[in-house]
C-alpha positions in Angstrom: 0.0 0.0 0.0 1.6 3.3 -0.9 -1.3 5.9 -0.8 -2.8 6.8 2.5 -6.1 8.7 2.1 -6.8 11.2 5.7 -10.0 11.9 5.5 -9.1 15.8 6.5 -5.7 16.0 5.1 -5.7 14.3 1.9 -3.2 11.7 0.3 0.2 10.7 1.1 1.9 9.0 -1.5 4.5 6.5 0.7 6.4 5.3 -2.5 6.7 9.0 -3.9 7.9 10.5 -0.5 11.4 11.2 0.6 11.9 9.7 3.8 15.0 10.4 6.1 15.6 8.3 9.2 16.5 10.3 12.7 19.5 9.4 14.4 21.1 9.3 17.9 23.7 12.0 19.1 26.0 9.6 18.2 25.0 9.3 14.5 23.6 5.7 14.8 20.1 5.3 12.7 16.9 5.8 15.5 13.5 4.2 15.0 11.2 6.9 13.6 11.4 8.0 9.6 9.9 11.2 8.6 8.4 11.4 5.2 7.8 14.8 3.1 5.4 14.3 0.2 5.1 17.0 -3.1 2.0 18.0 -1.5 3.0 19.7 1.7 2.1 16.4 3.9 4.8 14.9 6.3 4.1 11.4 8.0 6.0 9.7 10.9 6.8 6.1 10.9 8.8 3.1 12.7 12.0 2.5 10.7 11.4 -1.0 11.1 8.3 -1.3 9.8 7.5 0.8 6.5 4.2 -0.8 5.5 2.7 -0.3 9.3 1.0 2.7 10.8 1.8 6.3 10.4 1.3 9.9 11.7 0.0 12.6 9.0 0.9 16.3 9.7 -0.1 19.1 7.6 2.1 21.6 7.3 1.5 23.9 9.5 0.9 20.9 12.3 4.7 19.9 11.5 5.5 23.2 12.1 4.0 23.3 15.4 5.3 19.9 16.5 8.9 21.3 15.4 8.4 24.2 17.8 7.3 22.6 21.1 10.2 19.8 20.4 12.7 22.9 20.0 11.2 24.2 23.0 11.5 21.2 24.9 7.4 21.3 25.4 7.3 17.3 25.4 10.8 16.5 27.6 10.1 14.1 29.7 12.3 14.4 33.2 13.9 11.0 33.5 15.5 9.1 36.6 18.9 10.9 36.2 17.2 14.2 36.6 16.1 13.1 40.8 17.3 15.1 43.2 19.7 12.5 45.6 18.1 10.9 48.5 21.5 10.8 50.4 
């Protein structure tokens, strides 16, 4: 299957799209892809498994997601970052 059809934001052509896998600060290949289609679209996937399910952003929505990443809007604190119960 190559076409997706979002019933709000229209087709994204999978075969057609240029995908780029994200990496790790250390330059080795991470799990997501991000797809950018002629028509604006850009689509999130799992590296691993090209034919499964995928995220549709429009545009602007990329945009936004972009943003609040930069921003650190969806850091998640993580065990490292605990204050010491000495």
């Amino acid at each position: 299957m190559t076409k997706r059809d979002h019933p709000l934001k229209g087709e994204f052509d999978t075969a057609n799209a240029r995908w780029e896998r994200t990496t790790h600060e250390d330059g080795t290949p991470a799990a997501l892809e991000i797809g950018y289609a002629d028509n604006g679209l850009v689509a999130l996937r799992m590296a691993e498994q090209p034919e499964g399910e995928i995220l549709i952003y429009t545009p602007s929505e990329w945009e936004a997601f972009v943003e609040g990443v930069r921003d650190g809007e969806f850091d998640v604190e993580t065990w490292e970052d605990e204050p010491s119960r000495d």
